[in-house]
C-alpha positions as CSV (number, residue, x, y, z in Angstrom):
1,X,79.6,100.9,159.9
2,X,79.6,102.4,156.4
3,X,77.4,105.5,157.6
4,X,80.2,105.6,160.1
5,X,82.9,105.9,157.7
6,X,81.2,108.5,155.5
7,X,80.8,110.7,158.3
8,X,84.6,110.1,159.2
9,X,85.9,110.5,156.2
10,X,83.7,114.0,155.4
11,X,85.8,114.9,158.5
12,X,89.2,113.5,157.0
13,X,90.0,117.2,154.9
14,X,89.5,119.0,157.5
15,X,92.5,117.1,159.2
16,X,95.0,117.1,156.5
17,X,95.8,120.8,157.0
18,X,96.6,120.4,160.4
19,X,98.4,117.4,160.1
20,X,100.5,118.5,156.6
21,X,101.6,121.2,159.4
22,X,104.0,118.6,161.2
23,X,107.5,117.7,159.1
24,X,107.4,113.8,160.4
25,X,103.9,113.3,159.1
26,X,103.9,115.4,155.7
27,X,104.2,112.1,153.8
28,X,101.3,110.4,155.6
29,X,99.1,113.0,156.9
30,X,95.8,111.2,157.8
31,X,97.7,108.2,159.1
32,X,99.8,110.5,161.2
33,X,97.1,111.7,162.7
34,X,94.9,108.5,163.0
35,X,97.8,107.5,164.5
36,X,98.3,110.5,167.2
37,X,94.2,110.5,167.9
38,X,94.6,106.9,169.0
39,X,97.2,107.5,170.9
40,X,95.8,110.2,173.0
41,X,92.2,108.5,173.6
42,X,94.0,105.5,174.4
43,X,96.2,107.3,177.4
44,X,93.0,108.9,178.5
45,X,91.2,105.6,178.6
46,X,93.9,104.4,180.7
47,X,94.2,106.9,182.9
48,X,90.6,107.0,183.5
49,X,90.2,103.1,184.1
50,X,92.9,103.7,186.4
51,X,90.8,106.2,188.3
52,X,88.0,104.5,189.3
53,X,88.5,102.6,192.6
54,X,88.0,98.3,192.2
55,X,84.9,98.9,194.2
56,X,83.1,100.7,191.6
57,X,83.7,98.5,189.2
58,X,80.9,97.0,189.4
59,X,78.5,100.5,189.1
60,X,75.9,100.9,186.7
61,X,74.3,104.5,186.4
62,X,71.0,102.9,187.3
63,X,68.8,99.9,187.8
64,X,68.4,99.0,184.3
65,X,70.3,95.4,184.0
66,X,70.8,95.8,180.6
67,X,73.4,99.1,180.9
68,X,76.5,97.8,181.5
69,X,78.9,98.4,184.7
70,X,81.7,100.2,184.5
71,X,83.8,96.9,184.0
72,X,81.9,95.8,181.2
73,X,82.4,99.4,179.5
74,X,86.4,99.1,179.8
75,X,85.7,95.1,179.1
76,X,84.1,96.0,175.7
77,X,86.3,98.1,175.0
78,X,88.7,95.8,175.1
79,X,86.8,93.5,172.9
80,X,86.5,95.7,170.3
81,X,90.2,96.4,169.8
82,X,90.6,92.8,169.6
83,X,88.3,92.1,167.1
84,X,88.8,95.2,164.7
85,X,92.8,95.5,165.0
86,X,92.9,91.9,163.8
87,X,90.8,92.2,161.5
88,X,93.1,95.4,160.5
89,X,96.2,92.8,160.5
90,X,94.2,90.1,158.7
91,X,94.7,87.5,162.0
92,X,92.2,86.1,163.4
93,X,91.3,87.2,166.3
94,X,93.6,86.1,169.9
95,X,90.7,86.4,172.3
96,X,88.0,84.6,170.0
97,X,85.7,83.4,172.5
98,X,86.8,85.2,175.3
99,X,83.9,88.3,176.8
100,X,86.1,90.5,178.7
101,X,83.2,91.9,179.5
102,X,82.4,89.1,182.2
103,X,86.0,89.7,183.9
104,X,85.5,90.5,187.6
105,X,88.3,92.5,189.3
106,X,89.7,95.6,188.1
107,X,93.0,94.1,187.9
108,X,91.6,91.8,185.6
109,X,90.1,94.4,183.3
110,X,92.9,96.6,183.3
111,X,94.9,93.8,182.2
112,X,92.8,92.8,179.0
113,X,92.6,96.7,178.2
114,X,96.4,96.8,178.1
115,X,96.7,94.0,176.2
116,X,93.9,95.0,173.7
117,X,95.8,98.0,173.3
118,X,99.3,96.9,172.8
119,X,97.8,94.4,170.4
120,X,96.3,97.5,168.3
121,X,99.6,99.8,168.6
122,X,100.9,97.3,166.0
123,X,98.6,98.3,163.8
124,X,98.7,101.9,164.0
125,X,102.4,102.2,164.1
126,X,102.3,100.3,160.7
127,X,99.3,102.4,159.0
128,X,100.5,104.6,155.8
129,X,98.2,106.5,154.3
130,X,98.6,103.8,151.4
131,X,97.7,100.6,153.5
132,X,94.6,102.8,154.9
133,X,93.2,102.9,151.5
134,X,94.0,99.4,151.0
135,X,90.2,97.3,151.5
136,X,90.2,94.3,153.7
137,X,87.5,91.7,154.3
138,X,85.9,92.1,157.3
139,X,83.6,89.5,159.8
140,X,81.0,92.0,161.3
141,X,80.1,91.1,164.9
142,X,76.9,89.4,163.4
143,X,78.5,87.4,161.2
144,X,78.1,89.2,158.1
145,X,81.2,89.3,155.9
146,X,81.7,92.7,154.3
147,X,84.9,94.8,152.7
148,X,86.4,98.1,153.9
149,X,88.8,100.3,154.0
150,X,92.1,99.7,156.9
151,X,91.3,103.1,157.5
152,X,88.2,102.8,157.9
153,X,87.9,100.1,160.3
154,X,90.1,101.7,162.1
155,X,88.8,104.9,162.0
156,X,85.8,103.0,163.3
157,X,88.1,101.5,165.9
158,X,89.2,105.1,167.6
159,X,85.5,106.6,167.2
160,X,84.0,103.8,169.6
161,X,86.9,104.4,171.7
162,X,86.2,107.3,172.0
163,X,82.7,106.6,172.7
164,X,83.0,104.3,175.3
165,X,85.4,107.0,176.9
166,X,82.4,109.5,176.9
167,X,80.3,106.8,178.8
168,X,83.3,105.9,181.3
169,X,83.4,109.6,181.8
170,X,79.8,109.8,182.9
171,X,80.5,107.2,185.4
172,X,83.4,108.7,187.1
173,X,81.5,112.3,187.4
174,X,79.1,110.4,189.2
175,X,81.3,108.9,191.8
176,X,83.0,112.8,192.5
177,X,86.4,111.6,190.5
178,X,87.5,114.2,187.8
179,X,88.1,112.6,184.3
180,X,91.0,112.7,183.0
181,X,90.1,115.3,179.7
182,X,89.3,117.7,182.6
183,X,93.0,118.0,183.9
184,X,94.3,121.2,183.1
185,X,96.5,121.9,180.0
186,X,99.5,123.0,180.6
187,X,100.3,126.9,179.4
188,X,102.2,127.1,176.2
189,X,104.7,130.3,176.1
190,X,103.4,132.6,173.1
């Protein structure tokens, strides 16, 4: 996790231009835009969950047992905002015992990624660049207690989304269904 945040946060400056750029988020620039990168994976995750037909739910790329289906991917997903938004909140986490990776339906999945999500809104609506750089103690999936940054965890939070996206992506392109970062943009006047 902490070569994770290095990398991000080598990143960081070469956001703060662009995000010093907008008026609303000159005071907190990297939480502005922490904010607005969430918020963006997050609809694409959705839409892209959305995509894929119940059926396929089920689909792994290939034999191997050990690769997860396509549920499981949007199920872990959703575990993983659980567990680092409330650690982001200091709560303890609401679906502590709970694999939504073993859920079975797509309704079911789509469901426990909504709620995952509305849970973590919280917590990037509230981020200021000050309670980013605040450090929080932190239960690592193994067990072992650590400290980091909000901002970091969090940072941490939007790159496995984003990670997870890739994956889902992968499985859509191989059932014919366009992924939603592949919809056109829409032409800006110059």
């Amino acid at each position: 996790m902490n070569k994770i945040l290095v990398v991000a946060l080598l990143f960081i400056p070469a956001v703060i231009p662009a995000a010093a750029q907008t008026p609303a988020s000159s005071a907190n620039p990297l939480s502005t835009w922490l904010r607005d990168a969430y918020l963006r994976n997050r609809n694409n995750i959705l839409r892209a969950a959305d995509r894929m037909p119940g059926e396929n739910y089920g689909m792994r790329p290939g034999a191997q047992e050990e690769v997860r289906t396509f549920g499981a991917q949007v199920g872990h997903l959703a575990n993983y905002n659980f567990l680092w938004c409330s650690q982001a909140k200091g709560e303890k986490n609401p679906k502590t015992g709970i694999n939504l990776e073993k859920l079975s339906t797509k309704a079911e999945v789509i469901q426990a990624l909504n709620e995952a999500f509305a849970y973590c809104e919280g917590v990037y609506n509230s981020l200021t660049d000050a309670t980013g750089t605040e450090m929080i103690d932190i239960t690592q999936e193994n067990g072992r207690q650590t400290r980091n940054l909000r901002m970091g965890l969090l940072i941490l939070n939007y790159g496995h989304n984003n990670e997870i996206y890739g994956s889902m992506v992968s499985y859509l392109r191989m059932k014919n269904i366009s992924p939603t970062g592949s919809e056109p943009r829409p032409q800006t006047k110059q």
